[in-house]
C-alpha positions, 0 to 999 in steps of 0.5 A, spaced: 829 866 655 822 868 657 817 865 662 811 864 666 814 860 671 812 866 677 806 867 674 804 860 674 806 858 681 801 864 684 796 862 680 797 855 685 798 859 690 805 855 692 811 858 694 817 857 692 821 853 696 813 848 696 816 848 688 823 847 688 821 841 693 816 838 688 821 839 682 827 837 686 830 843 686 833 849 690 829 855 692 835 858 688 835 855 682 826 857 682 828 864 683 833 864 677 829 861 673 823 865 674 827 872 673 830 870 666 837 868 669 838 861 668 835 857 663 833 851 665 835 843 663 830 840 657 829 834 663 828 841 668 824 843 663 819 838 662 819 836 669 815 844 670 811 842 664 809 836 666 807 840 674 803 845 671 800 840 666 802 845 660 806 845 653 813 847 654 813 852 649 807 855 653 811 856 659 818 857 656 819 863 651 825 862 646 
């Protein structure tokens, strides 16, 4: 699966560990996602939907 979330996350300005700490996640589980290596959980999912204040599907691609 595709995403914006390193993208998003610069445009903040906010580095991971600040990210996964908001989100209540690892570094690790950041640096996945971000490189397309694991797909976040539905409840993970809405969680960085509801962070950046944006729809899922504008975050995450199928």
């Amino acid at each position: 699966m595709k995403n914006k979330l390193k993208v998003l996350r610069e445009e903040r300005g906010i580095s991971q560990e600040e990210l996964a700490r908001k989100l209540g996640v690892t570094r690790q589980t950041i640096i996945a996602i971000e490189k397309g290596k694991y797909d976040p959980s539905l409840r993970l999912a809405f969680k960085i939907s509801k962070f950046f204040g944006k729809p899922i599907e504008e975050i995450f691609k199928w």
